[in-house]
Phi, psi and omega in degrees: 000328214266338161297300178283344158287352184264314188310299207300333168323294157333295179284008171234020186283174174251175211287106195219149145321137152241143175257140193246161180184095175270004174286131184308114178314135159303327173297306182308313179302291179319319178275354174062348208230157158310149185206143159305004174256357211256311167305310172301329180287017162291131144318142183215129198253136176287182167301130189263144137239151171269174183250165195281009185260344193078031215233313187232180182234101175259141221187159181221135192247129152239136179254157182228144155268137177246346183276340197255035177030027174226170166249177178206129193245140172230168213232120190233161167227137178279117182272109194293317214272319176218028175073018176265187198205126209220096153252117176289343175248155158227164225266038156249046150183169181278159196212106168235179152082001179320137173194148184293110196264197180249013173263021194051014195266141175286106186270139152202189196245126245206091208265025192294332180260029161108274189260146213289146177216159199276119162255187212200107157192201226280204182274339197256298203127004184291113195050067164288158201214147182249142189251303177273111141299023173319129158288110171114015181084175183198147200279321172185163201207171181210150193225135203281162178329291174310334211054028161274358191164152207219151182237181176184163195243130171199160187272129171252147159275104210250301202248195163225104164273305189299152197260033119299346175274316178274339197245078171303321200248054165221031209273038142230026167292135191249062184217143188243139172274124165195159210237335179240233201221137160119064194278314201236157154216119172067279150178087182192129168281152179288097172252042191125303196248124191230147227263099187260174170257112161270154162224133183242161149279148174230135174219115189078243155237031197227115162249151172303211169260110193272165176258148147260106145308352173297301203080111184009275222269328210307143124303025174205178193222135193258140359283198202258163171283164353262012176277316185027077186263153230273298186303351178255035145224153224226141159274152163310103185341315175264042156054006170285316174233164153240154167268134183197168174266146194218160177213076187287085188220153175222169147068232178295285183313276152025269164340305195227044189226123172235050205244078179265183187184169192238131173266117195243097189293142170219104195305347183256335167246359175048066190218147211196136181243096161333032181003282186297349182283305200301336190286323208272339211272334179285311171323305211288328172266013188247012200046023169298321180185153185279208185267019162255039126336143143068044179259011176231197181299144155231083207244210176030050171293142200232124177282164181251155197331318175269030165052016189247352170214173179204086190311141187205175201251139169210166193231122209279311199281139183281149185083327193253106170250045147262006181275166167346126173257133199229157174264147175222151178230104159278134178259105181327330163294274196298324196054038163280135151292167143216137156237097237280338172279354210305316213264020191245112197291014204235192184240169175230145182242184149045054178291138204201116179266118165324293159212196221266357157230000200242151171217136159226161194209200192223116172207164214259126197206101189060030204062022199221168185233155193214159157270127171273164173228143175221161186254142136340312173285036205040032208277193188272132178289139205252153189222117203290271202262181198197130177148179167284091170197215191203102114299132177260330191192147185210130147266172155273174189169121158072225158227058170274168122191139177271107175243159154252160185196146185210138182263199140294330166260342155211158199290171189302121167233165193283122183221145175288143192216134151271095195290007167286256186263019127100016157317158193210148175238124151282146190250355200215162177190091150270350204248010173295356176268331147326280211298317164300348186227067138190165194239127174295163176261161190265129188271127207225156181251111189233158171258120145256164197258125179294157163333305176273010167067051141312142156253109150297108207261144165228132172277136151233124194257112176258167207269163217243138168067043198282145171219096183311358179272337183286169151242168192196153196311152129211185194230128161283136176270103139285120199244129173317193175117268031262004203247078144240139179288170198247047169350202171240061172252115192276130169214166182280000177224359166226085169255106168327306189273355158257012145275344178240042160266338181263028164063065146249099160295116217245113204275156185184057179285161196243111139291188197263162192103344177230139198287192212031002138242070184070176202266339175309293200281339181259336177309294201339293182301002146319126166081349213202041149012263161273038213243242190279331174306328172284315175312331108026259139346285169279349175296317206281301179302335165279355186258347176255348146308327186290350172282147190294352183261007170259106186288134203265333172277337177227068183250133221223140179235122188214138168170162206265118193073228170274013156300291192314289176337300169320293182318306167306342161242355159276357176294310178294348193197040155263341175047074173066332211325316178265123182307320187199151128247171194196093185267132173223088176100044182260155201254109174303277189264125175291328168306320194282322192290336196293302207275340175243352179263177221239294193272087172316295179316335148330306212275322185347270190325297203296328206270333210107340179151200161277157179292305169334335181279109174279339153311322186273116151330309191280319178312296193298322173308310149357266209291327201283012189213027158294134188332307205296247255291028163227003182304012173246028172224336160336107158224037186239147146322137173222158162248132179234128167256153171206163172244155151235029160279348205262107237249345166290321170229098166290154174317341152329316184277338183279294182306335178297290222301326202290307176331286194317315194284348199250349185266333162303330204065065200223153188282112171226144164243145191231141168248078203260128186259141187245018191217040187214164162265214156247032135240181176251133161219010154291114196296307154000291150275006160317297200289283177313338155323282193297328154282338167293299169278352146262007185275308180296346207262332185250359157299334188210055166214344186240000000 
């Protein structure tokens, strides 16, 4: 998510030069160390595809200016054979969305003539050609095998929320009107306008008269909110159909339903079919299973080269989307499922069929994410590669495959994976000018043993020039979601090696409550909060106090989402261990929390229910163990960030806990960004973020 909100962030500046400048200060060089000033001049490489001959690599870089507070994404191709790196775009407009078409021509999306629009041009970079004119632009788009046609996401104005829409002679009226639930998401309000899928025919570089297959009246939006990513619709090899996802729901049901499902449109008959309703409904008469099959997400479909089938990730429980993405393969002929995972405790992601019976796919495995392969005849899923990293994302070609991979020590880059035996080549080194002149800290794998006598892998990232004789600050990492795993994951705004370049040693448990280690250990924290994952917590931060170099007087708790959350009721239940804390969009009160955030089916799952049921026993334990009801035990310093967009924890909750704290008499700071969500990705405020949170962290921890 937090990769694709810096792109569309990108992508929506207008078509300017930017000068970019990324070389390193003599001061910087000379001091070795990550720094936020040293992290924004970092380079970020997009999604790579190989091309189908395997002979290049096509990929997107966005560089950022922090004096001019943007980025700019450009389009590059990887020569395989001999490692050059050739830019096709330069950085007077944004470039996203590169991809290989099958006229060998590079299709991407392109804001040089004002709003983004679908372009077109040779392999070299050479003759670009503008394809699409939409108005108001189009969010992202896929072009058919042939280049006989092309689809594309762009916003309809479906309903009148605003009450200048509804109250025509009131068109300076400011007000949104609305009679059901789901008013806001993530962070926008609903006014109206919702994300469809069009399809033209293309003849040449002259596209046709597009369909919305979304359908005119729909009220809702494909690919689904709030990512609307791109990836979950898919064409057929013979340009006939497309698949995509789709949760045609409004209003309440919406709110508290995760029940999407994929759907396959037929351009010749202009006809569109539920692959899964149709499955559940064959189970249900076949007495196999009833008709709640396939009630939870069901998302990303991929045809397999022939077209006769089509694998897609899907999730058995309704409400819960953490739950297991199990792989299913539909057969377009027989309109038989299969599932192909039963016997695999992981979830499978980035499913990429080889041929007509082979898959590989990406799953989260111990904290680390690796590629996997399964067969169509079920067999036990094989597991590729192996180390301490993230693969994030791999296509095929020829006979390549091409990943991106990212550690805790390094930002994403391009490798080459042998799928014979799970070798990995780097093929890019855009950050190589970073990486020589500053020194990372050693990243350590520790087992700690939990309360219920558990094993727990926790990372600890130690300070560059780390000396065991010394002691040094350290900080529990609490990490959000609340169910993502605590990776090999590089990220720009919760960065392991840049707390501990500012001399910090940094804890970083995979508590319970997080995938890749079985469905058991990520279940737990449903209903239970405040149960063994915070103890967890502290098994992990007490087991790393006992070294000597860890000063037990200057421990410091920090962290996001329910990191934030965490932080707010361990404030309350640490028994002195910490010095500071630093909550940044966590959720404080639960009722209130019930009431103000949007996608129900969450608070459903995670809390148990509603406050108001007095019956459920798992709810009430829920509220009765909300962070505000211990703030009369709060006796730490805290710092709080919020956004104010941010429409998932609103920002509210962050003013109660600031409110609590300063009324407690306790030394707080509240950081409210008002052009943010609930992360930060302006660089700018990037920088005051990153200054705000060590000017506290070395206020009361150095």
């Amino acid at each position: 998510m937090a990769t694709l909100a810096m792109a569309l962030a990108a992508c929506s500046e207008p078509a300017k030069p930017l000068t970019i400048d990324n070389a390193l200060t003599e001061a910087e060089i000379s001091a070795a160390r990550l720094t936020p000033e040293v992290m924004w001049k970092m380079r970020r490489i997009g999604g790579a595809e190989v091309s189908a001959d395997g002979s290049a690599v096509l990929y997107t870089v966005t560089d950022y200016s922090m004096a001019e507070n943007r980025g700019v994404t450009r389009i590059y191709t990887l020569d395989m054979a001999t490692g050059q790196s050739c830019e096709l775009t330069d950085t007077s407009s944004n470039n996203a969305a590169a991809r290989w078409g099958g006229d060998n021509r590079i299709w991407f999306l392109s804001n040089r003539s004002g709003a983004m629009q679908v372009w077109a041009m040779d392999s070299d970079g050479q003759n670009p050609v503008q394809i699409t004119d939409v108005e108001g632009g189009v969010e992202d788009f896929g072009v058919n095998p042939d280049c006989s046609a092309l689809h594309y996401i762009k916003g309809v104005h479906v309903k009148d929320i605003r009450s200048a829409d509804v109250h025509k002679d009131m068109d300076k009226s400011k007000a949104r009107i609305y009679d059901d639930l789901m008013v806001r998401h993530w962070d926008y309000w609903d006014e109206g306008e919702y994300r469809h899928i069009f399809v033209a025919p293309l003849k040449g570089n002259v596209m046709g008269e597009a369909r919305d297959i979304t359908g005119a009246e729909a009220a809702w939006d494909t690919p689904l909110a709030p990512y609307f990513d791109g990836a979950e619709i898919a064409w057929s090899p013979d340009g006939a159909k497309i698949a995509y996802t789709c949760k045609p729901l409004t209003g309440k049901a919406y709110a508290v339903s995760t029940d999407s499902d994929i759907y396959v449109y037929d351009i010749a008959t202009d006809t569109t079919v539920n692959i899964c309703k149709e499955a559940a409904e064959r189970l249900k008469l076949n007495g196999k299973a009833t008709a709640e099959a396939f009630v939870g997400y069901d998302k990303y479909p991929v045809w397999s080269p022939d077209g006769a089938k089509i694998a897609f990730r899907s999730q058995r429980r309704a409400g819960n989307e953490a739950d297991k993405e199990r792989l299913f393969v539909y057969d377009t002929v027989s309109g038989e499922m299969a599932e192909l995972t039963a016997n695999f405790d992981y979830h499978a992601n980035n499913v990429v069929w080889a041929d007509n019976s082979t898959l590989y796919f990406i799953a989260p495995i111990e904290a680390t994410h690796q590629i996997c392969r399964v067969t169509t005849a079920g067999n036990d899923v094989e597991v590729i590669t192996s180390g301490d990293h993230d693969i994030t994302s791999f296509t095929l070609g020829g006979d390549k495959c091409v990943a991106t991979m990212q550690s805790i020590s390094m930002a994403t880059e391009i490798f080459g994976v042998d799928l014979s035996n799970g070798a990995l080549t780097q093929l890019s080194a855009v950050n190589k000018h970073i990486y020589d002149n500053i020194t990372m800290g050693k990243v350590e794998k520790r087992w700690v043993t939990t309360t219920d006598n558990k094993k727990m892998l926790v990372w600890v990232i130690l300070p560059p020039d780390f000396d065991p004789a010394k002691k040094y600050p350290t900080l529990l990492y609490c990490q959000g979601g609340p169910q993502s795993v605590v990776s090999q994951f590089w990220s720009y705004r919760w960065n392991f090696q840049l707390m501990a370049a500012q001399g910090y040693v940094v804890v970083a448990p995979n508590r319970r409550g997080l995938p890749s280690f079985g469905q058991q250990w990520l279940d737990q924290i449903s209903g239970d909060y405040s149960g063994q994952n915070i103890r967890d917590y502290l098994s992990a931060i007490d087991d790393v106090a006992r070294e000597s170099w860890c000063d037990r007087d200057r421990l410091g708790c920090v962290g996001a989402s329910y990191g934030g959350y965490s932080v707010f009721y361990l404030a309350g239940h640490h028994q002195k261990r910490f010095k500071a804390f630093i909550a940044h969009c966590g959720i404080f009160n639960f009722d209130s929390m019930y009431g103000e955030t949007e996608e129900l089916f969450f608070v459903n799952n995670d809390y148990g229910g509603s406050y108001w049921d007095k019956t459920n026993k798992t709810a009430m334990r829920s509220y009765a163990n909300s962070p505000h009801k211990s703030v009369d035990k709060w006796d730490t310093p805290i710092l709080i960030f919020t956004g104010e967009y941010d429409f998932r924890i609103p920002y509210t909750q962050s003013l109660q806990a600031f409110t609590a704290a300063k009324l407690r008499g306790l030394d707080a700071r509240l950081v409210e960004f008002e052009n943010e969500a609930h992360q930060v990705f302006k660089p700018q405020n990037s920088m005051v973020w990153n200054r705000e949170f060590f000017g506290w962290l070395d206020k009361y921890l150095k």
